[in-house]
C-alpha positions in Angstrom: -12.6 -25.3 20.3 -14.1 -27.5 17.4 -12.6 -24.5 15.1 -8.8 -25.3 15.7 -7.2 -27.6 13.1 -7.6 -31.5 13.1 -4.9 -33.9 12.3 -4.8 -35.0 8.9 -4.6 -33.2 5.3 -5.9 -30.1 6.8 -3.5 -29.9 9.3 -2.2 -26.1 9.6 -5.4 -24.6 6.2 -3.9 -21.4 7.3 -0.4 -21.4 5.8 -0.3 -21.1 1.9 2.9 -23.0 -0.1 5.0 -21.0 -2.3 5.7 -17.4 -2.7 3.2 -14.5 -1.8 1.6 -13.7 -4.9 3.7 -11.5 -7.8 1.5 -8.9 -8.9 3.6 -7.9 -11.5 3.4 -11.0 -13.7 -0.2 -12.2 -15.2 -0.7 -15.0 -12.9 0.6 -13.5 -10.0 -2.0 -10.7 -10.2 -4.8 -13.1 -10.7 -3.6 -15.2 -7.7 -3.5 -11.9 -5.9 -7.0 -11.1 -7.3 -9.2 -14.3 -6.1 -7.2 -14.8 -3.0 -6.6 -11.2 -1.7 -10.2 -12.1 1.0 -9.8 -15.4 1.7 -7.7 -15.9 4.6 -9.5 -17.0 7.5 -8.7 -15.9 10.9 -6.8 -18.1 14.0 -10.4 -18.9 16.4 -11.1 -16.8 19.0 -10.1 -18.3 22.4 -10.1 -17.8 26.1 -7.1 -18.4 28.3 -8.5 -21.2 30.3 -9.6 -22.5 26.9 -6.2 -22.1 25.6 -4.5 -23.7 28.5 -6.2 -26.7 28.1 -5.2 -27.5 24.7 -2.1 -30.0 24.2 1.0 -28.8 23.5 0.9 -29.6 20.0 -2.2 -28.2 19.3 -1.1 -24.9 21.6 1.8 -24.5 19.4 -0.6 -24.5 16.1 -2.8 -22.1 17.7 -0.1 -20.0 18.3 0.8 -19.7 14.7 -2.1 -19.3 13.4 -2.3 -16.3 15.6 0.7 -15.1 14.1 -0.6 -15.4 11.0 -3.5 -13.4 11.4 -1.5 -10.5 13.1 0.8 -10.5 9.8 -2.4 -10.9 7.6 -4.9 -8.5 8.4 -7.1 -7.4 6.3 -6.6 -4.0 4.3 -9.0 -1.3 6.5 -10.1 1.2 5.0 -9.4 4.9 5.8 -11.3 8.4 5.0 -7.9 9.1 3.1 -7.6 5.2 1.1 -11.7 5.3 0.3 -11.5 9.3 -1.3 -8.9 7.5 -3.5 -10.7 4.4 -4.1 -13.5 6.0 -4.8 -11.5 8.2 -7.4 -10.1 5.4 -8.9 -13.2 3.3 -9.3 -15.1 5.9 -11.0 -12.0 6.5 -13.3 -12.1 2.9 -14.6 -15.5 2.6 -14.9 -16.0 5.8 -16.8 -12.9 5.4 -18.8 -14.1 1.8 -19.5 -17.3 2.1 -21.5 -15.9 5.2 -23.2 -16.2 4.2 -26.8 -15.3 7.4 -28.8 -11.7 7.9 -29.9 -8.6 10.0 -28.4 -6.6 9.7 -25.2 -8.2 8.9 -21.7 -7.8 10.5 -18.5 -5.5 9.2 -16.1 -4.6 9.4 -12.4 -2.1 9.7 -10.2 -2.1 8.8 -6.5 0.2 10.5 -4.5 1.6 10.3 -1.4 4.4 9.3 1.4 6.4 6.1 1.6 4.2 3.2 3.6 1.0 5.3 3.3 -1.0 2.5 1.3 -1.3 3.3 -1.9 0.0 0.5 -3.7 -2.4 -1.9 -1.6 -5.1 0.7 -2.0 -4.7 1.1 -5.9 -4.5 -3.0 -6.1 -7.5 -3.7 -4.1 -9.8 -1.2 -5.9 -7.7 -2.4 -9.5 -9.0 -5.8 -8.5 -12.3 -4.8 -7.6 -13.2 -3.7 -11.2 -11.4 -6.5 -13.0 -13.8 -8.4 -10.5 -16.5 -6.5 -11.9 -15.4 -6.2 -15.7 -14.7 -9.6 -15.9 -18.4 -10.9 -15.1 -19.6 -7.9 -17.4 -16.7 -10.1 -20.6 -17.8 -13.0 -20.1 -21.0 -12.6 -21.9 -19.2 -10.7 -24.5 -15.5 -12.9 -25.1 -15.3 -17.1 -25.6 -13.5 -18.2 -22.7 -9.7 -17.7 -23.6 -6.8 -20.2 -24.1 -3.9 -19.6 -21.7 -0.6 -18.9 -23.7 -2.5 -17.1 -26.7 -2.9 -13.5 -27.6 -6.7 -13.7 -26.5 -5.6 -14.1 -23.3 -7.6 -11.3 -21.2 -5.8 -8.9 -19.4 -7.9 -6.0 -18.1 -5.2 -5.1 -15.7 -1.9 -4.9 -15.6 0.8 -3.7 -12.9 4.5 -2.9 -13.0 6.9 -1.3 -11.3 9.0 1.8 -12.6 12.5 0.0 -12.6 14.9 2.6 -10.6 16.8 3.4 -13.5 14.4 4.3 -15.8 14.7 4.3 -19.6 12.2 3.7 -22.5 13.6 0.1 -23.3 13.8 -0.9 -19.5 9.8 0.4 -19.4 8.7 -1.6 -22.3 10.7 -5.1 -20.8 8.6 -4.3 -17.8 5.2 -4.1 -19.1 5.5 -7.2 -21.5 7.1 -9.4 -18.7 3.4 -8.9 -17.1 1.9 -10.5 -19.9 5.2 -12.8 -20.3 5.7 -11.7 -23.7 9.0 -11.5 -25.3 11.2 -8.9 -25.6 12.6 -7.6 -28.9 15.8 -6.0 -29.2 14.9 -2.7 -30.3 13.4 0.4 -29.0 11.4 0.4 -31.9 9.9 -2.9 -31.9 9.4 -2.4 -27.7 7.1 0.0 -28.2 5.4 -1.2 -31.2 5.0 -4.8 -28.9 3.7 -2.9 -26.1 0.8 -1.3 -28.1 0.1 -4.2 -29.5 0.0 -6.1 -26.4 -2.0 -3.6 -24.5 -4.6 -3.5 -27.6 -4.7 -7.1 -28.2 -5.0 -7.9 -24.2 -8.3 -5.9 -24.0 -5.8 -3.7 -21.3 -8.1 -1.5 -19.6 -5.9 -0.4 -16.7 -2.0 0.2 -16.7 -1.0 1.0 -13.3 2.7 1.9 -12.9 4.1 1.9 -9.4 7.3 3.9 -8.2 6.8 6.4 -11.0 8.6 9.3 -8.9 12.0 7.3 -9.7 11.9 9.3 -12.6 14.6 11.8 -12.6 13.1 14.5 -15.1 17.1 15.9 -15.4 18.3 12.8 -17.4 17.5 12.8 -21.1 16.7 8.9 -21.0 13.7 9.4 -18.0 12.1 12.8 -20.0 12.1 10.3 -22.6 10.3 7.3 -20.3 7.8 10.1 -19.4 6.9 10.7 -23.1 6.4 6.9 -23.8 3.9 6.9 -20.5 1.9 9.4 -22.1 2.4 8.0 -25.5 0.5 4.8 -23.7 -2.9 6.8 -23.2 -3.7 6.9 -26.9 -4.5 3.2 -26.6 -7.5 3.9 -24.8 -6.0 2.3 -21.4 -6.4 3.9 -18.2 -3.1 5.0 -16.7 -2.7 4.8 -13.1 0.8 6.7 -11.8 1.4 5.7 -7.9 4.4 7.5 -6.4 5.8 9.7 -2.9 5.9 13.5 -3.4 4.7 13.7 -7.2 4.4 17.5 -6.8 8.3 18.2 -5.9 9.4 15.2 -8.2 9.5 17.3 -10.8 6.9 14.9 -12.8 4.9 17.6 -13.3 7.5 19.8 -14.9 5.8 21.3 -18.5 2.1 20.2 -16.9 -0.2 23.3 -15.9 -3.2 22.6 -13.5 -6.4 23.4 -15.7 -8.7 26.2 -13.8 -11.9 24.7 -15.0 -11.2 21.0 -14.2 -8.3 21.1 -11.5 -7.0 18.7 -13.4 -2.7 18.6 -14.8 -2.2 18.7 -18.1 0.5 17.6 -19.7 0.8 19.4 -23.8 2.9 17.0 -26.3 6.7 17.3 -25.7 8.6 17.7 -29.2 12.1 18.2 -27.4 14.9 15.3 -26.8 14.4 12.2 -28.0 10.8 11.4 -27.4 9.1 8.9 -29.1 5.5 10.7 -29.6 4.2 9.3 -32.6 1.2 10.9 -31.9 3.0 14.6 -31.4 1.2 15.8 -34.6 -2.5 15.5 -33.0 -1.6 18.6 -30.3 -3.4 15.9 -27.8 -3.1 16.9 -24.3 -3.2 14.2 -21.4 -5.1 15.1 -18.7 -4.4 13.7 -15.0 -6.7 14.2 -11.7 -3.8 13.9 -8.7 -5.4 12.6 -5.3 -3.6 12.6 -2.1 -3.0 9.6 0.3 -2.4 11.4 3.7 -1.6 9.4 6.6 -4.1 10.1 9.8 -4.3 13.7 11.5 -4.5 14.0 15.2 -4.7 17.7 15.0 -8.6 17.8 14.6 -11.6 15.8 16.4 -12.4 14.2 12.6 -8.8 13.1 12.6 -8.7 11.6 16.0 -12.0 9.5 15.4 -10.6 8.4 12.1 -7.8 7.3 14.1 -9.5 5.7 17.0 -11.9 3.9 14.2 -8.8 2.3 12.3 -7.6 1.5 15.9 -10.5 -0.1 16.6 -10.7 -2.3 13.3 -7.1 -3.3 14.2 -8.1 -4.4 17.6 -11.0 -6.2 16.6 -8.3 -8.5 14.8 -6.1 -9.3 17.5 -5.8 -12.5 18.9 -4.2 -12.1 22.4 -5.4 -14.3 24.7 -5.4 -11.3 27.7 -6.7 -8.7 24.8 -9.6 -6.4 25.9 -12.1 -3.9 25.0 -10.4 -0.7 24.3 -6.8 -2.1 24.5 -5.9 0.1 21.7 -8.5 3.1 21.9 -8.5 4.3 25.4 -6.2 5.6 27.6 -2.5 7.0 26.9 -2.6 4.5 24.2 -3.6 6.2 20.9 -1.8 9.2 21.4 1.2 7.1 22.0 0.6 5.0 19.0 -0.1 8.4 16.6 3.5 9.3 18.3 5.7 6.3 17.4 4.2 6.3 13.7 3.3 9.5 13.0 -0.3 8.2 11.6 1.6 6.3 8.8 -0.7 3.0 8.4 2.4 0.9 7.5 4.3 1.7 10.5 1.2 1.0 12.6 1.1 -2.4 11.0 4.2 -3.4 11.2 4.5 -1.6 14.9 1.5 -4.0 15.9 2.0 -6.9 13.7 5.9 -6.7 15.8 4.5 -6.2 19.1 1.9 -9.1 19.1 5.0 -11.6 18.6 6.6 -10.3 21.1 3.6 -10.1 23.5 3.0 -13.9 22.6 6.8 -14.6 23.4 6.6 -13.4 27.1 3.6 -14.3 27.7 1.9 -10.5 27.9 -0.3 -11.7 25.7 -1.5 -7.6 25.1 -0.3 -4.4 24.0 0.9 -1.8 26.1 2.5 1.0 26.0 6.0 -0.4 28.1 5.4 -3.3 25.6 5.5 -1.7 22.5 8.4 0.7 23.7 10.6 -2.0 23.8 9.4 -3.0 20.4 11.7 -1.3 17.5 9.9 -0.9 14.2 11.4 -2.8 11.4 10.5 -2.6 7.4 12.2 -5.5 6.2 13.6 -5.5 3.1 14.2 -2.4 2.0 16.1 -4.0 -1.2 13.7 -2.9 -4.0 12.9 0.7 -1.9 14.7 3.5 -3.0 15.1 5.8 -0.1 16.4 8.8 -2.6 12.5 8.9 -3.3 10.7 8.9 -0.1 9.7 5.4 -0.3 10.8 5.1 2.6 9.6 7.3 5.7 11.2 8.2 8.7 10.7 6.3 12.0 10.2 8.4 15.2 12.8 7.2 17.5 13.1 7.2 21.5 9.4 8.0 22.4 8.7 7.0 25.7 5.8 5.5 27.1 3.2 8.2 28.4 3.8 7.2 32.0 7.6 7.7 31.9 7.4 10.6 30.1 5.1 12.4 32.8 7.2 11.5 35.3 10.7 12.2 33.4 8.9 15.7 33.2 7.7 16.4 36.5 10.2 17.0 38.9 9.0 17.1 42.3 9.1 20.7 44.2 11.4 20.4 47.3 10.9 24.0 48.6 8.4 22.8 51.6 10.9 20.0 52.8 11.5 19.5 56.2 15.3 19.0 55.4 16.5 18.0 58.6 17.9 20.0 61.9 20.4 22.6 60.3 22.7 24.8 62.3 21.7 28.5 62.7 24.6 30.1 60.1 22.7 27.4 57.8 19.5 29.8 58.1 
């Protein structure tokens, strides 16, 4: 009771003014950074408890609620910590590599609403977390608005039509650097930026909007690779790299299993650095959603469901509410183990169980419940970035009885004349 909010100053401490944070500008990737673990939870109450609070203050509990259904923390899976993992270890060794020539990079792979991009942030602003308190020993504190400003990571977005100039505008808007007018002078800015930035990381999202057919994206793909001679991690995130055709001229190395990409001297590219023979080497990980085909796959499952549950705050909520019964199978079945449309299928049925007063999940409930991705405006569905919904699965009970037709052979079906026999 004493944790709800007071009156005063501090009124609703849960809601944040202004826009979520834009990770792909400077500030809005630090704001991302130091904020992305400090929401704190609506109070746990009972329904008696609950009832006696005033209307007013009923109502405030009841959006803090709503914010914690639509702000749950990021859990991790077995799938999101082998790429974490990966990723982490790439920085880090990558980071304190002091010896010339180009540095591996990464891509992470893997269907649309599968959690990369969140997974890829989070462990991106782990080791900035990390690097940072390693610099600060090493660099005066910088000046905002000068070229020493430091910039150990940086994120972008592919832009859907991909060309070398659009690429370069969308790495210096990070930093909020100009743009020149040139293809020329891009590129030349972006090295210099990246270099005089102390970039460790580039992380470029969307990367399978790359059509490798069009002269202009081949040539977008040779600038990416360019970028690794500046001893900057690159991090490629994108759905179905393998049949993108991204990997067209690369060859997976035996001894490594790593893709290699050899220098393109073809088209238009823009390799400066053609004349070295450098390869660029790239370790390709896999974000699967969950598997309900094997007992490791269905305790994953039940584990993630459990996390979930353990941040629900519906006042008729209960142990098991989301691991037992028909109700994980039904759950794998209306999102196909894809940990977006699990959130949003759960973040979407709390409102409505608040709304008529369910106040829990259930299978009738969330049947009634359409999943919906909101806007879809900067998705391009040509890519797979956005995955299919599974549509008209029932609820386990009325599926079993839709199925089981009842036998009427025995049936005393009433006196019936002898030609009837």
């Amino acid at each position: 009771m004493n944790d709800l909010p007071d009156s005063g100053s501090a009124l609703v401490p849960f809601l944040q003014l202004g826009h979520p944070p834009d990770r792909t500008s400077w500030e809005g990737w630090q704001q991302y950074r130091r904020t992305r673990d400090t929401f704190i939870p609506a109070p746990r109450l009972t329904l008696a408890e609950y009832q006696n609070l005033s209307p007013r203050r009923r109502a405030l509990h009841d959006l803090h609620r709503t914010a914690t259904h639509v702000n749950m923390r990021l859990q991790e899976t077995p799938m999101s910590v082998k790429v974490a993992d990966l990723m982490r270890q790439r920085l880090q060794n990558n980071a304190v590599k002091f010896m010339p020539g180009t540095r591996d990079g990464l891509m992470i792979n893997g269907g649309g609403f599968q959690g990369k991009t969140e997974t890829a942030c989070s462990a991106a602003a782990s080791f900035e977390d990390l690097w940072r308190d390693i610099y600060q020993q090493l660099l005066p504190n910088p000046m905002p608005g000068t070229r020493d400003l430091f910039v150990p990571i940086a994120y972008c977005r592919l832009p859907v039509r991909a060309t070398p100039k659009a690429l370069c505008r969308t790495i210096l808007s990070h930093y909020g650097d100009p743009h020149p007018g040139s293809l020329d002078d891009l590129i030349r800015s972006v090295r210099d930026t990246i270099r005089d930035h102390n970039t460790t990381a580039l992380l470029i999202d969307d990367i399978t909007r790359l059509r490798l057919h069009r002269e202009d994206d081949q040539d977008t793909l040779d600038l990416l690779r360019e970028l690794m001679d500046l001893n900057v991690t690159l991090i490629l995130i994108g759905v179905d790299i393998p049949n993108s055709g991204l990997l067209r001229g690369a060859y997976a190395d035996p001894r490594t299993n790593q893709w290699v990409f050899p220098d393109i001297k073809r088209g238009k590219s823009h390799n400066e650095a053609a004349s070295t023979q450098t390869e660029r080497r790239f370790d390709m990980v896999d974000l699967d959603p969950f598997d309900y085909s094997t007992p490791d796959g269905i305790r994953a499952f039940l584990e993630h469901l459990a996390g979930v549950e353990d941040q629900l705050r519906l006042l008729r909520a209960f142990d098991g509410m989301l691991t037992t019964g028909d109700m994980p199978e039904y759950l794998f079945r209306r999102t196909h183990g894809i940990v977006g449309l699990l959130r949003r299928l759960i973040e979407d049925g709390c409102a409505k169980a608040i709304a008529t007063g369910e106040e829990r999940l259930t299978p009738e409930l969330l049947a009634s419940t359409d999943i919906r991705l909101g806007n879809l405006a900067d998705l391009d569905p040509t890519t797979g970035e956005i995955p299919d919904i599974p549509q008209d699965v029932q609820p386990p009970r009325q599926e079993r009885q839709r199925k089981k037709s009842r036998n009427t052979v025995f049936d005393d079906q009433g006196d019936r004349s002898a030609a009837d026999g």
